[in-house]
C-alpha positions as CSV (number, residue, x, y, z in Angstrom):
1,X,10.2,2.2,-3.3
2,X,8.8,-1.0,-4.6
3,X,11.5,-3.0,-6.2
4,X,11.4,-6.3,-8.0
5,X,14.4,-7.8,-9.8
6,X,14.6,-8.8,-13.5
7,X,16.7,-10.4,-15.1
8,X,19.6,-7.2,-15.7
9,X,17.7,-4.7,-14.3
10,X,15.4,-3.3,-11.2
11,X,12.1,-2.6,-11.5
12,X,11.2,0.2,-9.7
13,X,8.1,2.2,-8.2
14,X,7.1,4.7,-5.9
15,X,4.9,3.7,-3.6
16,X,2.8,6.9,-3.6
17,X,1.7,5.7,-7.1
18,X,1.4,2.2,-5.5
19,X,-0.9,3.7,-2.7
20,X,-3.0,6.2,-5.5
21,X,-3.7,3.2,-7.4
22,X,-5.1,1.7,-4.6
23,X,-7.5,4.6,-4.4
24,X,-8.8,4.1,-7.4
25,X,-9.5,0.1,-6.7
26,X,-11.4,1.8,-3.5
27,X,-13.6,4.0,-5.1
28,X,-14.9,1.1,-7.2
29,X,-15.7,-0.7,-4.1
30,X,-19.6,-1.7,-4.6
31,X,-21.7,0.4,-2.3
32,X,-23.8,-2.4,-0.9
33,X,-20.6,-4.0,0.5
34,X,-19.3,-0.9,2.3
35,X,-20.5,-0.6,5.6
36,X,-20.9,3.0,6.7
37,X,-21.2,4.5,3.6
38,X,-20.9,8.3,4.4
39,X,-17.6,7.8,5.8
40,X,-16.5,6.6,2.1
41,X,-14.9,9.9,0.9
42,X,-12.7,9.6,3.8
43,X,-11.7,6.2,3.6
44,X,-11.0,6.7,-0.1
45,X,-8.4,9.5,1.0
46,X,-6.9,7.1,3.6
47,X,-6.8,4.5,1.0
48,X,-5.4,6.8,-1.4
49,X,-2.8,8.7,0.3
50,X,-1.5,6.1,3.0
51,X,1.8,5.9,1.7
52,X,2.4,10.1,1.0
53,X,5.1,10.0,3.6
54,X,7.4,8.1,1.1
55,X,7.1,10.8,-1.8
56,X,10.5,12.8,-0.5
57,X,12.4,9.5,-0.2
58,X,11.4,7.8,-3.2
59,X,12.8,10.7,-5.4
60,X,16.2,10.2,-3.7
61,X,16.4,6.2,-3.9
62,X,19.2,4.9,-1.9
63,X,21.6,1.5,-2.6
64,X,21.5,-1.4,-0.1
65,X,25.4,-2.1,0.3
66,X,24.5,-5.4,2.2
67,X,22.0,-6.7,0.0
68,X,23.1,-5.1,-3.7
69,X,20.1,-3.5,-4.9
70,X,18.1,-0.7,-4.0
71,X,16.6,-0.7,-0.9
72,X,12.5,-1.4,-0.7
73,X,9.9,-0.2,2.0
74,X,10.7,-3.7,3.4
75,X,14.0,-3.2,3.9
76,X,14.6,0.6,4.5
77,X,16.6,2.0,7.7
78,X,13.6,1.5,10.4
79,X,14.7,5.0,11.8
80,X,14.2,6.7,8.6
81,X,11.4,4.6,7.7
82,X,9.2,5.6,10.5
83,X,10.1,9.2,10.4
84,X,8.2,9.0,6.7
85,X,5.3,7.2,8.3
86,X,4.6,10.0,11.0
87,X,5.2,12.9,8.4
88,X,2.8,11.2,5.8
89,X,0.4,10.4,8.6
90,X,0.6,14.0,10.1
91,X,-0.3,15.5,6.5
92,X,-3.3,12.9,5.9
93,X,-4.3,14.5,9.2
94,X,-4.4,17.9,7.3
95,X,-7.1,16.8,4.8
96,X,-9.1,14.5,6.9
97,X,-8.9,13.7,10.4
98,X,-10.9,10.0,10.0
99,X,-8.4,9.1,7.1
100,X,-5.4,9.9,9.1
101,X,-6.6,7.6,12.2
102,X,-7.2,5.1,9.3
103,X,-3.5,5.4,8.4
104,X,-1.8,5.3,11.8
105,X,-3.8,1.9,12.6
106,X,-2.6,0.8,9.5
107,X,0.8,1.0,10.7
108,X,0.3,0.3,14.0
109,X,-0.6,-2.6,12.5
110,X,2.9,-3.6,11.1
111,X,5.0,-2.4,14.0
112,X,2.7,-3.5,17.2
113,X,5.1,-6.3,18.0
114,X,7.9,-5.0,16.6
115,X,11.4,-5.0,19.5
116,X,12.9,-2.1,18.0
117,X,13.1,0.5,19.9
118,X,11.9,3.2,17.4
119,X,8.9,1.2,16.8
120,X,8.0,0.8,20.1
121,X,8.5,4.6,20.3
122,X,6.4,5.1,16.6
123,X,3.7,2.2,18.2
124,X,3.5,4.5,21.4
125,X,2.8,7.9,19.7
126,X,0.6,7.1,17.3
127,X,-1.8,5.3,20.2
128,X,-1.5,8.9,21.1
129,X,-2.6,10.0,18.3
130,X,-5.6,7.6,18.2
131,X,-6.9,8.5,21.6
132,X,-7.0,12.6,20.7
133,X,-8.6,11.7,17.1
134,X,-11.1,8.9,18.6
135,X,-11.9,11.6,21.3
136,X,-12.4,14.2,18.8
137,X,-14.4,12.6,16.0
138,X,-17.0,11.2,18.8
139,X,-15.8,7.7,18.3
140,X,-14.7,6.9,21.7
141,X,-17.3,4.5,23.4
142,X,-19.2,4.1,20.2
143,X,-19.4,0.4,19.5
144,X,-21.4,0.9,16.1
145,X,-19.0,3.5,14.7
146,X,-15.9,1.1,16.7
147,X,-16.7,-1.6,14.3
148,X,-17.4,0.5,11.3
149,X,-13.3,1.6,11.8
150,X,-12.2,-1.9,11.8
151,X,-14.4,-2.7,8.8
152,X,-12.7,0.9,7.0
153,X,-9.2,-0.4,7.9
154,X,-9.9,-3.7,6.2
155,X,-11.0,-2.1,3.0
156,X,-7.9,-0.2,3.3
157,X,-5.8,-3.6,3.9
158,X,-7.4,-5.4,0.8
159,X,-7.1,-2.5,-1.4
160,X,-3.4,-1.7,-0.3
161,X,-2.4,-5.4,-1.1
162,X,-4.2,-5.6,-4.1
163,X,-2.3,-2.7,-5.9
164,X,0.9,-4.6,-4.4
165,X,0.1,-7.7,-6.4
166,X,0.1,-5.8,-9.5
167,X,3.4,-4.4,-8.6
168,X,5.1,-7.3,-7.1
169,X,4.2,-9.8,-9.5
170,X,5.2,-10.5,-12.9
171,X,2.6,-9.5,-15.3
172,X,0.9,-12.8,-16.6
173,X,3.0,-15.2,-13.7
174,X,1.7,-18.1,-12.6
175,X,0.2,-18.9,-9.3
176,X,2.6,-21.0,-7.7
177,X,5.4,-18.6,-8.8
178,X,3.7,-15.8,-7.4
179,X,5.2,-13.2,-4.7
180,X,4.5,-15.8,-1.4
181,X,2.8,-12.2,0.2
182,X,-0.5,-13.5,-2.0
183,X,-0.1,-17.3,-3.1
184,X,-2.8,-18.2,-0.5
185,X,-5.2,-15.2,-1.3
186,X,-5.3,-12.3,0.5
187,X,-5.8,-12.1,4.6
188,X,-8.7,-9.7,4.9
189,X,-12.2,-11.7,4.6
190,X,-15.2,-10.3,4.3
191,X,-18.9,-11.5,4.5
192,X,-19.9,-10.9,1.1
193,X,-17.0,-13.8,0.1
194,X,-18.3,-16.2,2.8
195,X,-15.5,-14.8,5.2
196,X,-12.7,-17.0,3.3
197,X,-9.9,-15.2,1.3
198,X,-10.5,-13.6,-1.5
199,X,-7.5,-15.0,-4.8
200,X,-6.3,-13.1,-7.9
201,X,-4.4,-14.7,-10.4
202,X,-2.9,-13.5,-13.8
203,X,-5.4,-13.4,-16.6
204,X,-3.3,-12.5,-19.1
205,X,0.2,-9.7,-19.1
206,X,-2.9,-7.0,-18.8
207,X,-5.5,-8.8,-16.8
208,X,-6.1,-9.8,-12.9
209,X,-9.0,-11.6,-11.6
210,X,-10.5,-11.7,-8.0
211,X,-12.1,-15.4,-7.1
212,X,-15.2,-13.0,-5.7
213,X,-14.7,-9.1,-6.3
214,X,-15.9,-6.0,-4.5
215,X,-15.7,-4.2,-7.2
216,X,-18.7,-2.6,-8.5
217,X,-17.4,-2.6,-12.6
218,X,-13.6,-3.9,-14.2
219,X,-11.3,-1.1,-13.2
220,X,-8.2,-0.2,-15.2
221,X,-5.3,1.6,-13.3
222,X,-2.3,3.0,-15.1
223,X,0.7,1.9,-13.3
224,X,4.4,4.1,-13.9
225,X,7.5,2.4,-12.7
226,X,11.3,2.5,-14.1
227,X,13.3,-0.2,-15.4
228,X,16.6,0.8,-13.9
229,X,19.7,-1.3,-15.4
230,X,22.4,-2.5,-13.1
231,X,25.0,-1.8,-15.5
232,X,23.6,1.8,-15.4
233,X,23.7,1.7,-11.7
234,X,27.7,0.1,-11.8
235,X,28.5,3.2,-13.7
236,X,27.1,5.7,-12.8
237,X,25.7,5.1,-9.3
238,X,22.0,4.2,-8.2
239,X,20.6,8.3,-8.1
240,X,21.7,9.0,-11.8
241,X,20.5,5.7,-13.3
242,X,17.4,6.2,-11.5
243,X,16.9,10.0,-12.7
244,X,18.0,9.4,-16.2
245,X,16.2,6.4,-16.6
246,X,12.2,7.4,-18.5
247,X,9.3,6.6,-17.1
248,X,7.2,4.0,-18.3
249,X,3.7,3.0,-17.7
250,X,1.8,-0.2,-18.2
251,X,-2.4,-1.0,-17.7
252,X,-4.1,-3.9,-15.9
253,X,-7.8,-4.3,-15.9
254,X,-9.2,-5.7,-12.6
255,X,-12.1,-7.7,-12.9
């Protein structure tokens, strides 16, 4: 789940419709920027579907005793956690072998220096993992199609972090109030923004807008989420306040 506090209640989404509307932002990615372009389809599934492994667990939310609130991707139980990566990561692997080695250096990524001792162990199979898939897509040894991977994952990155500044912020908040993930732009740089980070800031409550953007036209995603109240939760336990409580859905246009 992503979860942001307000004021008496959680907001809360799954992060599978976090990672599909990051899809959608990568589809609109302008076709003169992305390097590689047969391998889009691919990427677009990687983007996509990255976070699939958190669709079982994110129906069954569970309540952070230490903390009092529900507990986020930040701050799930890492044993659990990484369990979800794998099985989302082995089921990518099912509809596209390129999007799944996409995925696991994606969260390689996260956990590389991680002291844990199931990270190390996650870390260690999914370099596995790598070797057989760069073996078998012919990668191995190819510089060219080397670099083209790096430049997929980072299109993966940007996109991923984009759909989590819709979610994390406050529709319409300020920059210096902003979630501290994205005050000073976002981390991946690219060529066609002079290798400096690309900024979004609030618009409006509907609208986001990227200092330089990728984006071949203004895309509108749909985003659901459920405003869960803590006196809900206090009564009737995190579960049933989260399955009673409707669905709702707000737009933001991306330009």
């Amino acid at each position: 789940m992503i979860i942001r506090k307000w004021e008496d209640s959680f907001i809360m989404i799954k992060q599978h419709d976090h990672a599909k509307i990051s899809g959608i932002i990568s589809q609109q990615w302008k076709n003169d920027y992305f390097f590689g372009i047969d391998w889009k389809d691919e990427v677009v599934v990687a983007i996509r579907e990255h976070d699939r492994g958190w669709i079982e667990a994110d129906s069954d939310p569970l309540w952070n005793t230490g903390q009092d609130k529900p507990y986020s991707f930040t701050d799930y139980p890492i044993e659990s956690k990484l369990a979800f990566y794998t099985k989302g990561i082995d089921e990518v692997e099912i509809k596209s072998k390129y999007a799944s080695l996409l995925c696991s250096l994606h969260y390689i990524s996260f956990l590389q220096n991680d002291g844990h001792f199931a990270a190390k162990q996650f870390v260690a199979d999914e370099r596995n993992r790598l070797r057989r898939l760069f073996k078998e897509l012919g990668i191995q040894g190819n510089k060219k199609m080397e670099t083209l991977v790096m430049d997929h994952l980072k299109i993966l990155k940007f996109c991923d972090n984009l759909s989590l500044y819709i979610c994390l912020n406050e529709p319409g908040v300020e920059k210096v109030n902003e979630h501290p993930f994205f005050r000073n732009g976002f981390p991946e740089v690219f060529p066609f923004a002079d290798h400096q980070p690309i900024h979004a800031h609030w618009m409006d409550l509907e609208t986001v807008l990227l200092s330089v953007s990728p984006l071949s036209k203004e895309v509108s995603v749909y985003l659901p989420f459920k405003e869960v109240k803590i006196e809900e939760i206090m009564s009737n336990g995190l579960l049933k306040a989260y399955s009673e409580t409707p669905e709702s859905t707000r737009e933001v246009k991306i330009k």
